[in-house]
PyMOL Python script that loads the backbone (N, CA, C, O; Angstrom):
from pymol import cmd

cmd.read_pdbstr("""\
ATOM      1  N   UNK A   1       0.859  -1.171   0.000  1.00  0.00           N
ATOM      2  CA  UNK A   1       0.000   0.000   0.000  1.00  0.00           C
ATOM      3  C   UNK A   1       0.904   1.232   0.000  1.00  0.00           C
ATOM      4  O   UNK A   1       1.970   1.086   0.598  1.00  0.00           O
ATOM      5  N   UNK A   2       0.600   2.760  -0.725  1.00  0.00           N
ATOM      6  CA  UNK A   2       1.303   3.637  -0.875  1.00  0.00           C
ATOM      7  C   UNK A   2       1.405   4.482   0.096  1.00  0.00           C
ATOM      8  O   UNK A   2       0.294   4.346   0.608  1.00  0.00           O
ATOM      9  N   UNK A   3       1.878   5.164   0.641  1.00  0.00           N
ATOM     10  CA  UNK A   3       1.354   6.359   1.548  1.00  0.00           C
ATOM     11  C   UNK A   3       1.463   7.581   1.233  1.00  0.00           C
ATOM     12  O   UNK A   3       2.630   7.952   1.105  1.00  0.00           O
ATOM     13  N   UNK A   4       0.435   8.580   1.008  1.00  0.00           N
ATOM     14  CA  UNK A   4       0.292   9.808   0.790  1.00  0.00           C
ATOM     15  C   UNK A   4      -0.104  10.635   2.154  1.00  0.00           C
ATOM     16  O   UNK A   4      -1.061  10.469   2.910  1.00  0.00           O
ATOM     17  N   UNK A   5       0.975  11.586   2.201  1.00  0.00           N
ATOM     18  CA  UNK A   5       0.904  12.616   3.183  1.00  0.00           C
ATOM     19  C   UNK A   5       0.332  14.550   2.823  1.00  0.00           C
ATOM     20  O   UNK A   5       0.865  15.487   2.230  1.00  0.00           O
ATOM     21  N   UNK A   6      -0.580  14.423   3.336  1.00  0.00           N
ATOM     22  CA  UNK A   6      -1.492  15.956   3.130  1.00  0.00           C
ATOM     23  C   UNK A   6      -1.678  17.214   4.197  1.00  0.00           C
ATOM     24  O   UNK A   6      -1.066  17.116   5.260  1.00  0.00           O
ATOM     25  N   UNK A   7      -1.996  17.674   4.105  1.00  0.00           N
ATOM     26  CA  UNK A   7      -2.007  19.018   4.789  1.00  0.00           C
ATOM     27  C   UNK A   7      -3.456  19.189   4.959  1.00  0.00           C
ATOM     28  O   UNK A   7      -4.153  19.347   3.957  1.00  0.00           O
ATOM     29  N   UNK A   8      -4.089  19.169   6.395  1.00  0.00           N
ATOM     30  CA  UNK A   8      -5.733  19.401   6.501  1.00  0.00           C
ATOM     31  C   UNK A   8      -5.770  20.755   7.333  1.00  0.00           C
ATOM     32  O   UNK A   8      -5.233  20.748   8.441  1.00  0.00           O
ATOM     33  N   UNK A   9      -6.440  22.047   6.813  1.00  0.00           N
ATOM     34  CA  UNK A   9      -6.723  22.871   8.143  1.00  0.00           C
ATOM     35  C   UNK A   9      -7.197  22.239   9.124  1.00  0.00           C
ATOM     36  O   UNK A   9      -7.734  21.137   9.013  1.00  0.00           O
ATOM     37  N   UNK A  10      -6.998  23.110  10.624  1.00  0.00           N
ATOM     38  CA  UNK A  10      -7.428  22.246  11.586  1.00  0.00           C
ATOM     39  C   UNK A  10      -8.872  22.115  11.812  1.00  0.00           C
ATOM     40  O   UNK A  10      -9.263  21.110  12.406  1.00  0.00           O
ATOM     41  N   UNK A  11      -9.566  22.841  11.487  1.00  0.00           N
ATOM     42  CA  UNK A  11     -11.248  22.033  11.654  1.00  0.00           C
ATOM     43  C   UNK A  11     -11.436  21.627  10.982  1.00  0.00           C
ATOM     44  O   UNK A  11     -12.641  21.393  11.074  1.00  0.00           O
ATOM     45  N   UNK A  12     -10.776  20.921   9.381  1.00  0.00           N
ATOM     46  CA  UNK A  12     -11.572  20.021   8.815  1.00  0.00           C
ATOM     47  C   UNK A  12     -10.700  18.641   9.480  1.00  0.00           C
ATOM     48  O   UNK A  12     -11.285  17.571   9.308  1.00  0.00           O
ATOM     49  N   UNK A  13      -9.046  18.552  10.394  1.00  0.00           N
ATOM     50  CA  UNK A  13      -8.768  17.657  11.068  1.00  0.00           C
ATOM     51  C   UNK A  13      -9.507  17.080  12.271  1.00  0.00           C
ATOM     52  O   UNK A  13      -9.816  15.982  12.734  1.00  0.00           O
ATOM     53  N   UNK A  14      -9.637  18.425  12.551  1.00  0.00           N
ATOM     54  CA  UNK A  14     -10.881  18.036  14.033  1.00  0.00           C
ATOM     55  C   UNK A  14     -12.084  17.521  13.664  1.00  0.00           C
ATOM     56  O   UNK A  14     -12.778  16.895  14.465  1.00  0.00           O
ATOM     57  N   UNK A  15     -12.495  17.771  12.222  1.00  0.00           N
ATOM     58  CA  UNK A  15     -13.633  16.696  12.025  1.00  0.00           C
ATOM     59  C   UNK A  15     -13.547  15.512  11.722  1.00  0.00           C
ATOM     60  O   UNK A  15     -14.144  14.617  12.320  1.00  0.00           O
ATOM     61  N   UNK A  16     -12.553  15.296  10.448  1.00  0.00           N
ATOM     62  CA  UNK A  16     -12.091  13.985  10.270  1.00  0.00           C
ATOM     63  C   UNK A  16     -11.581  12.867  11.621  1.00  0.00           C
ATOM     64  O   UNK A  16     -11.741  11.647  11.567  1.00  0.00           O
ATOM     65  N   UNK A  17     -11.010  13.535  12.679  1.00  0.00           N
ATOM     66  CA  UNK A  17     -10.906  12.961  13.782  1.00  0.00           C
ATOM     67  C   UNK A  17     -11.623  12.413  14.896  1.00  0.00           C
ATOM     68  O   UNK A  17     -11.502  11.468  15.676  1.00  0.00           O
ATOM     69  N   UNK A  18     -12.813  13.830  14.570  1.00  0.00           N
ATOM     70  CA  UNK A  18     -14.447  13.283  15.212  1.00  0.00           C
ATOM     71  C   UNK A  18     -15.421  12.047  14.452  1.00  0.00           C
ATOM     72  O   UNK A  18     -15.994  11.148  15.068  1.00  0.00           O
ATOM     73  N   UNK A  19     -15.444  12.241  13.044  1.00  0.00           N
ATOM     74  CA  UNK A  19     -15.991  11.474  12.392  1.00  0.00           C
ATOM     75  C   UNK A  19     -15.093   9.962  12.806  1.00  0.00           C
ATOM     76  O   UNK A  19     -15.817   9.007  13.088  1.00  0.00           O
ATOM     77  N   UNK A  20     -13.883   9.776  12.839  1.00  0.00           N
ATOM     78  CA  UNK A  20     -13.230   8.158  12.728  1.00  0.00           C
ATOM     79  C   UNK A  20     -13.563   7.833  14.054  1.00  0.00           C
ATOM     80  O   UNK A  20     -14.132   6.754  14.219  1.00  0.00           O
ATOM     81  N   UNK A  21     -13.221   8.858  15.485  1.00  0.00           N
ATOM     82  CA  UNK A  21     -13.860   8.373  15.984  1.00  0.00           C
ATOM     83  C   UNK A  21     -15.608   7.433  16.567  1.00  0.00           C
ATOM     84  O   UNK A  21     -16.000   6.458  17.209  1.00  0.00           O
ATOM     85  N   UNK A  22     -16.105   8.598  15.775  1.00  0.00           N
ATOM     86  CA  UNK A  22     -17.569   7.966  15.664  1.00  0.00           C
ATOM     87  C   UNK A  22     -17.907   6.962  15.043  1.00  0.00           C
ATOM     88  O   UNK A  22     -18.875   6.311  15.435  1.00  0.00           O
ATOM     89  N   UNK A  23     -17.334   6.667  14.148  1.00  0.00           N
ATOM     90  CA  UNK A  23     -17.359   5.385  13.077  1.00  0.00           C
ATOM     91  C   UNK A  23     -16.756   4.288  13.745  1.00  0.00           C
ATOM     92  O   UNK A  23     -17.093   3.196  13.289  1.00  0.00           O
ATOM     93  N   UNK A  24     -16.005   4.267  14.641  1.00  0.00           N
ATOM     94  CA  UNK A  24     -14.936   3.295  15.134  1.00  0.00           C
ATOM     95  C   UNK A  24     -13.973   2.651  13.715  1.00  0.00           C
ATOM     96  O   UNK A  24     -13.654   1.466  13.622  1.00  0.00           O
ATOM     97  N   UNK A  25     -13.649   3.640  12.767  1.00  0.00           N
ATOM     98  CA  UNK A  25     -12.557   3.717  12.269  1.00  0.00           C
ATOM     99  C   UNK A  25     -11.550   4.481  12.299  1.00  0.00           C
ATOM    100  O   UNK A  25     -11.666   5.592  12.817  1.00  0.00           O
ATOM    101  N   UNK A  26      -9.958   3.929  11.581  1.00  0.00           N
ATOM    102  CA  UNK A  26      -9.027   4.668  11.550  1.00  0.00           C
ATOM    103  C   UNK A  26      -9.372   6.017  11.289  1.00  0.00           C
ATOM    104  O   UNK A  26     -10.575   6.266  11.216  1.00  0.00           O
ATOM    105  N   UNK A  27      -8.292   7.240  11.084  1.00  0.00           N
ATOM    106  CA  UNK A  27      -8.681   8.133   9.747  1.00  0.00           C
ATOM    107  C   UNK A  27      -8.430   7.551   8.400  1.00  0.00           C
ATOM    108  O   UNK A  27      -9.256   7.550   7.488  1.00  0.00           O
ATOM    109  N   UNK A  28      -7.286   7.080   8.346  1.00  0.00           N
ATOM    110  CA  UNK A  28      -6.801   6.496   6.917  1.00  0.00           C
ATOM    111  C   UNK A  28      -7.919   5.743   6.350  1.00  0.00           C
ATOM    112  O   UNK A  28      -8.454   6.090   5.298  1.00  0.00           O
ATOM    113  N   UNK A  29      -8.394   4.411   7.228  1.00  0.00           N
ATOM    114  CA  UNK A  29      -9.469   4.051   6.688  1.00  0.00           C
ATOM    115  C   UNK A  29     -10.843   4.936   6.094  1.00  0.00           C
ATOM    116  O   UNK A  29     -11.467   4.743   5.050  1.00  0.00           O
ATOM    117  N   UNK A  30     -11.065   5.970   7.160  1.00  0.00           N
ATOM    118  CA  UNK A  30     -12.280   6.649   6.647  1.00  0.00           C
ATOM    119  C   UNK A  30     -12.115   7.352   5.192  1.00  0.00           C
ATOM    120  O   UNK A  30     -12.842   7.294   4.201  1.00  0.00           O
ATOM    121  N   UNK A  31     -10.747   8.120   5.451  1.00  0.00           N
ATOM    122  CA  UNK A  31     -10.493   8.939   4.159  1.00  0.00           C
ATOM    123  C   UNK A  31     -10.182   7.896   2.875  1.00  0.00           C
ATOM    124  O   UNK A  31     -10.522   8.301   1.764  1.00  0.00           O
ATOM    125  N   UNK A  32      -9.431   6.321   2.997  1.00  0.00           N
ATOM    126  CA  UNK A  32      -9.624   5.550   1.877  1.00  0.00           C
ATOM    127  C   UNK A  32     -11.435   5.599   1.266  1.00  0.00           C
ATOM    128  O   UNK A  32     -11.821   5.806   0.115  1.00  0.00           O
ATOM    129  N   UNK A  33     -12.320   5.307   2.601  1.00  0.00           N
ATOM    130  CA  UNK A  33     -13.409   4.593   1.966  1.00  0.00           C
ATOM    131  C   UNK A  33     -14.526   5.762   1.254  1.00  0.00           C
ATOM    132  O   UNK A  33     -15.375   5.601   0.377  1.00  0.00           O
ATOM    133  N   UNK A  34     -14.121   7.000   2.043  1.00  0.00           N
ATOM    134  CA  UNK A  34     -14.589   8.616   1.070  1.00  0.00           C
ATOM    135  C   UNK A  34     -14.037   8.722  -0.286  1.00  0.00           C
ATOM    136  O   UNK A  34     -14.645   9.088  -1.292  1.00  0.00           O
ATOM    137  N   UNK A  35     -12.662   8.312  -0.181  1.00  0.00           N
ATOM    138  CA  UNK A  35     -12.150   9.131  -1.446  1.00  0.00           C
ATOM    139  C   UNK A  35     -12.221   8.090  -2.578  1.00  0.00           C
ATOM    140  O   UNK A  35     -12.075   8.447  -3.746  1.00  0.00           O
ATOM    141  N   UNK A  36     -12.443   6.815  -2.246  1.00  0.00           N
ATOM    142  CA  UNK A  36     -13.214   5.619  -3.360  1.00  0.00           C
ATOM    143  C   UNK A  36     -14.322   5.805  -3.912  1.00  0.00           C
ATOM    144  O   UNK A  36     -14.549   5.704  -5.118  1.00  0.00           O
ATOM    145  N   UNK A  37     -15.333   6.184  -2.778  1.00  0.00           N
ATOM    146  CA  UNK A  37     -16.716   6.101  -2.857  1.00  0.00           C
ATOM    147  C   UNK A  37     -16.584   7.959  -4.270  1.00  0.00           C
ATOM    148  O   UNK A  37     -17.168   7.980  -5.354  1.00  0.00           O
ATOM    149  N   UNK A  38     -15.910   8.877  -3.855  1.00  0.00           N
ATOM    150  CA  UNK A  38     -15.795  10.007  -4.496  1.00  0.00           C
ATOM    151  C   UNK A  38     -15.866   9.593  -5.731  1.00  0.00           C
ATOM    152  O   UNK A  38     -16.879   9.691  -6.424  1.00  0.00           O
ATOM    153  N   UNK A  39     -14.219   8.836  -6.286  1.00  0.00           N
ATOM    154  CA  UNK A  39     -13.983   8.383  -7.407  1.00  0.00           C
ATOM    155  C   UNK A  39     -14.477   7.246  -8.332  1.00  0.00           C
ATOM    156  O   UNK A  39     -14.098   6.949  -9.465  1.00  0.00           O
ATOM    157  N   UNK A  40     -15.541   6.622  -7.449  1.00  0.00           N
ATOM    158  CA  UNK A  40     -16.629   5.917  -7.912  1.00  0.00           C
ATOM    159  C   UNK A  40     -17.534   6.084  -8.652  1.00  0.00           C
ATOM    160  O   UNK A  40     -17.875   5.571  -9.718  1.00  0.00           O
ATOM    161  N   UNK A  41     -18.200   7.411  -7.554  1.00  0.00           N
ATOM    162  CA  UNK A  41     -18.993   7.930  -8.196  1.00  0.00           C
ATOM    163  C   UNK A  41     -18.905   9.355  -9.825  1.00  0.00           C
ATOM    164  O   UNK A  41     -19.788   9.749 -10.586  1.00  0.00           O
ATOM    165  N   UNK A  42     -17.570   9.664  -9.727  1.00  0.00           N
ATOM    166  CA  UNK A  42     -17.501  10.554 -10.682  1.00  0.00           C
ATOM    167  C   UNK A  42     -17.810  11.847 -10.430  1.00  0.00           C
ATOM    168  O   UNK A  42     -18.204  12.618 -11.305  1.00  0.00           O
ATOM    169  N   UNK A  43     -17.665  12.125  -9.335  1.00  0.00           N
ATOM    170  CA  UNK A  43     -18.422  13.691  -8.573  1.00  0.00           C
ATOM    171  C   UNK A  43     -17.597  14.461  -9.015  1.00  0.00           C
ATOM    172  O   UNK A  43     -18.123  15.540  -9.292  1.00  0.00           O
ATOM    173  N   UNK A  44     -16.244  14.416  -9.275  1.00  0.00           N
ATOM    174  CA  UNK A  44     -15.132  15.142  -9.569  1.00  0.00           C
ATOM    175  C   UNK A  44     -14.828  15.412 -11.173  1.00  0.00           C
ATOM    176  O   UNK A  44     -13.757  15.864 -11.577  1.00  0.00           O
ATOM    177  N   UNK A  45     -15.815  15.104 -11.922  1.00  0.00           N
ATOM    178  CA  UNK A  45     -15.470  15.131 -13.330  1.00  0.00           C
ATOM    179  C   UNK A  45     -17.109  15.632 -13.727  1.00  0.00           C
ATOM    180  O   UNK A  45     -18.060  14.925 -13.392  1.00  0.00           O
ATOM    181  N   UNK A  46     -17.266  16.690 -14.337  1.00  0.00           N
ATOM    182  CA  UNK A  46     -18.199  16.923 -14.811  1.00  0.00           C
ATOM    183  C   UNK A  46     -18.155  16.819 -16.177  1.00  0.00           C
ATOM    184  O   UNK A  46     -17.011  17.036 -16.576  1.00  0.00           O
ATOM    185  N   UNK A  47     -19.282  16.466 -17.459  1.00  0.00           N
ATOM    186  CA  UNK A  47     -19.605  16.310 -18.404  1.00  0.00           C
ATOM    187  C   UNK A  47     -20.466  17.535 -19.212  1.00  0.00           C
ATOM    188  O   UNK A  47     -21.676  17.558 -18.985  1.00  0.00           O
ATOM    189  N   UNK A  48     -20.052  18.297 -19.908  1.00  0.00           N
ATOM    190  CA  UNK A  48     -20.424  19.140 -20.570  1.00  0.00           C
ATOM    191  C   UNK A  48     -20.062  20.732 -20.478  1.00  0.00           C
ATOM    192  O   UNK A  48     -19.351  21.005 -19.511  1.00  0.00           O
ATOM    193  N   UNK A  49     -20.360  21.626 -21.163  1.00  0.00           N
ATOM    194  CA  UNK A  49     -19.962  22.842 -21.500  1.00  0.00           C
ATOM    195  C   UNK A  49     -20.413  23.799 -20.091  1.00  0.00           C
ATOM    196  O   UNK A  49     -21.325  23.505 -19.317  1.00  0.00           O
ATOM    197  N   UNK A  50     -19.638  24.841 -20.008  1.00  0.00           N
ATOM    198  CA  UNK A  50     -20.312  25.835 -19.135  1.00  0.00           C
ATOM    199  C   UNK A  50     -21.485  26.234 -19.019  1.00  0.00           C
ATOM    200  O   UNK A  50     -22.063  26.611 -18.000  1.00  0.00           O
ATOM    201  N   UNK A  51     -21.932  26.143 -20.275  1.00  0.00           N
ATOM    202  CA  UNK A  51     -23.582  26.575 -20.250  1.00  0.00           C
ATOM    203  C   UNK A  51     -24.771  25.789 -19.551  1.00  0.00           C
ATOM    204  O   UNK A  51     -25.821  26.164 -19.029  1.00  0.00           O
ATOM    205  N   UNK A  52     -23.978  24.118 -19.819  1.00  0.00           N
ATOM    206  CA  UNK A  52     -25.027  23.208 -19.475  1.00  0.00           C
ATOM    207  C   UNK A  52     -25.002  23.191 -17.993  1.00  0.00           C
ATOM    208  O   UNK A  52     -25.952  22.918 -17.259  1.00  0.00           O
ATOM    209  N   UNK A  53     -23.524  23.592 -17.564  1.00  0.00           N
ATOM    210  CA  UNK A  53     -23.351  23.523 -16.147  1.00  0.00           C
ATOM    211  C   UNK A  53     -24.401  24.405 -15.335  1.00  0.00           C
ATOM    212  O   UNK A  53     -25.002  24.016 -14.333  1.00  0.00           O
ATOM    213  N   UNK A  54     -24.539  25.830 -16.015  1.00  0.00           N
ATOM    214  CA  UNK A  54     -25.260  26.963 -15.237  1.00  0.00           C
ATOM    215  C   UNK A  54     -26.299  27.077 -16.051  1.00  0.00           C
ATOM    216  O   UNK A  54     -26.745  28.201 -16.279  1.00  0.00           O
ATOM    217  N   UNK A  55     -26.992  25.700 -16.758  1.00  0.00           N
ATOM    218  CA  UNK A  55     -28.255  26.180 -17.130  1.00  0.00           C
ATOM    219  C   UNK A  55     -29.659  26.487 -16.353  1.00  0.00           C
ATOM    220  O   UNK A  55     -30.739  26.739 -16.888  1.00  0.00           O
ATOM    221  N   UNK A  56     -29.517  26.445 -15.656  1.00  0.00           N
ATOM    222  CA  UNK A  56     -30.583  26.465 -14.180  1.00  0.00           C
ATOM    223  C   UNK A  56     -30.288  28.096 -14.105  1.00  0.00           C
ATOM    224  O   UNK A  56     -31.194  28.901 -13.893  1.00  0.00           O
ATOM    225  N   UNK A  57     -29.393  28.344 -14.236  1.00  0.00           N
ATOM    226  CA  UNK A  57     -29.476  29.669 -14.298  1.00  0.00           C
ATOM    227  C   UNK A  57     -29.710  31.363 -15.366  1.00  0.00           C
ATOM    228  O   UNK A  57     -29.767  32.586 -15.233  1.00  0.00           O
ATOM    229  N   UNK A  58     -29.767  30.335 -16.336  1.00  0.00           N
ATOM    230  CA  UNK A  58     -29.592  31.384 -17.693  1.00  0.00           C
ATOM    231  C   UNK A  58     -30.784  32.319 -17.656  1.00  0.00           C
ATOM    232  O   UNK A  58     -31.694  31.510 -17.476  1.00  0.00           O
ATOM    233  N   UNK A  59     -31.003  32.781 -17.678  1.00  0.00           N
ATOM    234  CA  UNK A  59     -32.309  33.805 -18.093  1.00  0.00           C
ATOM    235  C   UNK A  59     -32.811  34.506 -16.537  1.00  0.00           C
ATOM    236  O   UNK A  59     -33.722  35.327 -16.648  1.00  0.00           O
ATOM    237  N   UNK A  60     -32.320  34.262 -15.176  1.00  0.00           N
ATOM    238  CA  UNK A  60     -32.564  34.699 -14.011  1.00  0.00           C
ATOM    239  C   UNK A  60     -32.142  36.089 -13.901  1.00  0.00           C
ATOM    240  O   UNK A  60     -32.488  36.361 -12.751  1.00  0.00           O
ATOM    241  N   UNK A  61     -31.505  37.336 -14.485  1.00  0.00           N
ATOM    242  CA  UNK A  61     -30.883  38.495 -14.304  1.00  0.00           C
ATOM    243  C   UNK A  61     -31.950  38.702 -15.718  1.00  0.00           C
ATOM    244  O   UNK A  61     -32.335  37.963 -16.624  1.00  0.00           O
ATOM    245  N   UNK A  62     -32.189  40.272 -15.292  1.00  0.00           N
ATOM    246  CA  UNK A  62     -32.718  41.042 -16.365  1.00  0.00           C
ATOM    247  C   UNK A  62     -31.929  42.016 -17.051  1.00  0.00           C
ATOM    248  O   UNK A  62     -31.252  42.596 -16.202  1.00  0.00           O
ATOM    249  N   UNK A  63     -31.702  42.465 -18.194  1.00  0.00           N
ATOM    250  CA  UNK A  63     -31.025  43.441 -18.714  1.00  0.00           C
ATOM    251  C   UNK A  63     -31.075  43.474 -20.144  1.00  0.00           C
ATOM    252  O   UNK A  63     -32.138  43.151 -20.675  1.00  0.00           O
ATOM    253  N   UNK A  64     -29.878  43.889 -21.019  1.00  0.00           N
ATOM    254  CA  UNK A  64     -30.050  43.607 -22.459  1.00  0.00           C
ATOM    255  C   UNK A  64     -29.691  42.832 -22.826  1.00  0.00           C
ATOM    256  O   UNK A  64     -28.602  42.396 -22.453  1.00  0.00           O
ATOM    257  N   UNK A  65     -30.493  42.203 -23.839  1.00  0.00           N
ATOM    258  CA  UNK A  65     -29.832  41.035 -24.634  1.00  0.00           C
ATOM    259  C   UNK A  65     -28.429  40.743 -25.251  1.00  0.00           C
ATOM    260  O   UNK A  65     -27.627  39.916 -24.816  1.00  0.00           O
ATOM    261  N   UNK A  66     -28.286  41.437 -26.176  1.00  0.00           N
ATOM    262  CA  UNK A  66     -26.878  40.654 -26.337  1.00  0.00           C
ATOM    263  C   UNK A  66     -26.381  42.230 -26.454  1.00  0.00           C
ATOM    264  O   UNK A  66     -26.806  42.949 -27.358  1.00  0.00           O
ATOM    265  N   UNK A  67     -25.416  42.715 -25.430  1.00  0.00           N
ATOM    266  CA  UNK A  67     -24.481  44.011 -26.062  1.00  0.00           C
ATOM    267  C   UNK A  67     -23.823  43.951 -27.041  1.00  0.00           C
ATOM    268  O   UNK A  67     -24.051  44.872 -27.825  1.00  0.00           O
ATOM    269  N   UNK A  68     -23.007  43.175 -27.380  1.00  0.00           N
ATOM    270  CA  UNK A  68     -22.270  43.215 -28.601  1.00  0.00           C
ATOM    271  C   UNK A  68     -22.303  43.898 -29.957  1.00  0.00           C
ATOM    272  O   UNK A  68     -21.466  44.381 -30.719  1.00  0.00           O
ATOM    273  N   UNK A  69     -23.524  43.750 -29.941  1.00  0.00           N
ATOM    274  CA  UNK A  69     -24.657  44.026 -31.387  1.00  0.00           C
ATOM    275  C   UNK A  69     -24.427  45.620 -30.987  1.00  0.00           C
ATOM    276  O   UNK A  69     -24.176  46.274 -31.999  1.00  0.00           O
ATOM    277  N   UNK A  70     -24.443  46.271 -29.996  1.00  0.00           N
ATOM    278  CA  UNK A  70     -25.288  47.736 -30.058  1.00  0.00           C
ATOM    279  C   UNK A  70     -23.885  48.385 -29.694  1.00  0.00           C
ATOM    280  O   UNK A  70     -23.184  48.015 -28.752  1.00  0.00           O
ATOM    281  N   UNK A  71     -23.649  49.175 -30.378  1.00  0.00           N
ATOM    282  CA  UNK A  71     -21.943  49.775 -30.554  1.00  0.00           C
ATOM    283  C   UNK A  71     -21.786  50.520 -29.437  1.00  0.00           C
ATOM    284  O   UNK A  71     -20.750  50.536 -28.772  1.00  0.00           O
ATOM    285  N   UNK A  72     -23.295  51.475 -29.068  1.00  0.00           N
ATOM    286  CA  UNK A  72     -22.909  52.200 -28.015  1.00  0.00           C
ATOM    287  C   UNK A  72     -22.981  50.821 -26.350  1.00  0.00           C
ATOM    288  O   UNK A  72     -22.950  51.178 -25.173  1.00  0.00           O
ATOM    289  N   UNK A  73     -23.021  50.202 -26.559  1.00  0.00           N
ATOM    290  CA  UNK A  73     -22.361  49.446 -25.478  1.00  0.00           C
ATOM    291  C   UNK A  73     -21.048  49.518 -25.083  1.00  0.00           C
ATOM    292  O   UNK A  73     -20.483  49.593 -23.992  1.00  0.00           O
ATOM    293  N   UNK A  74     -20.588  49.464 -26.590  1.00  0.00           N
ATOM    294  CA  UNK A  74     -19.140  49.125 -26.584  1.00  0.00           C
ATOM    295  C   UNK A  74     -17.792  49.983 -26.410  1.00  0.00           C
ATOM    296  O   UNK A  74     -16.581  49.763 -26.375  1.00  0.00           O
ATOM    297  N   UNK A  75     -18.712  51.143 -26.315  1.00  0.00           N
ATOM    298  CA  UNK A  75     -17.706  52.407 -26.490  1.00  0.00           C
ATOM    299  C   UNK A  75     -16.840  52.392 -25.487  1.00  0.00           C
ATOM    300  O   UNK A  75     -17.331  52.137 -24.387  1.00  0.00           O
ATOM    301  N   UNK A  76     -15.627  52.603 -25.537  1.00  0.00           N
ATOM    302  CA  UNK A  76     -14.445  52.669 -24.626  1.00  0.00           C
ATOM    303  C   UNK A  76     -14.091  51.335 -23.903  1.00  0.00           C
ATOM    304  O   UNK A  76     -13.778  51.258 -22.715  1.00  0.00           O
ATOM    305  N   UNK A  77     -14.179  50.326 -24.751  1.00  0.00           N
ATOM    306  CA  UNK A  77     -14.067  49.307 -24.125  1.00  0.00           C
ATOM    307  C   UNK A  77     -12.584  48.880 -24.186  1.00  0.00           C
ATOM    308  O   UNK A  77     -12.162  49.269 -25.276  1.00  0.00           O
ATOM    309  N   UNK A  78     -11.624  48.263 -23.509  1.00  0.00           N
ATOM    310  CA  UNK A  78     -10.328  48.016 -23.985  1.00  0.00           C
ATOM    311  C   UNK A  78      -9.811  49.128 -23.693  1.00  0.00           C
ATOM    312  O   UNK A  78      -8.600  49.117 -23.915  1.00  0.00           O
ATOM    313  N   UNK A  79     -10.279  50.314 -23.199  1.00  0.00           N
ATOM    314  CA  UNK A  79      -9.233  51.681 -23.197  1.00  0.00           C
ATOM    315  C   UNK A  79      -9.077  51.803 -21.516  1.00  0.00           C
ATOM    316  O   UNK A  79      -8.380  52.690 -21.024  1.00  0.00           O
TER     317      UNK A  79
END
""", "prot")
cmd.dss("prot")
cmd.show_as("cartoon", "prot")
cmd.util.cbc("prot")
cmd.orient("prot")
C-alpha cells in the first residue's frame, strides 16, 4: 500500500478525527473509503460545457440582450 501525506486545516482535522472516531474507524481508513466512494462515483469530473453547467441559471438576471450588437455598449471598451 502507498502512503500519501497531506495538509488538513485544523477544523476540517478536528472533524475527520471526530468522524473516525464515531465510526470506530481509523482516519486512513475513513479517508480511503470517502475518497473511493468520491472516485466511484464521478463527482469530480463533470460532463459538458459551461452553459449546461449553469443552465438552471440562464435567463434569471434582467437586462439587455446581447451588447455586442449595439456599438454604443461598446464604447471605450479596452481603453
Amino acid at each position: 500500500m502507498k502512503t500519501l501525506s497531506l495538509k488538513l486545516p485544523e477544523t476540517l482535522a478536528a472533524r475527520l478525527t471526530a468522524a473516525a472516531r464515531n465510526s470506530g474507524r481509523t482516519k486512513s481508513a475513513l479517508v480511503r473509503e470517502v475518497l473511493e466512494d468520491y472516485l466511484a462515483n464521478d463527482k469530480g469530473v463533470r460532463a459538458g460545457s459551461c452553459l449546461e453547467l449553469i443552465a438552471d441559471l440562464v435567463g434569471c438576471v434582467e437586462g439587455p440582450g446581447d451588447l455586442s450588437f449595439n456599438k454604443k455598449h461598446m464604447r471605450g471598451f479596452g481603453q
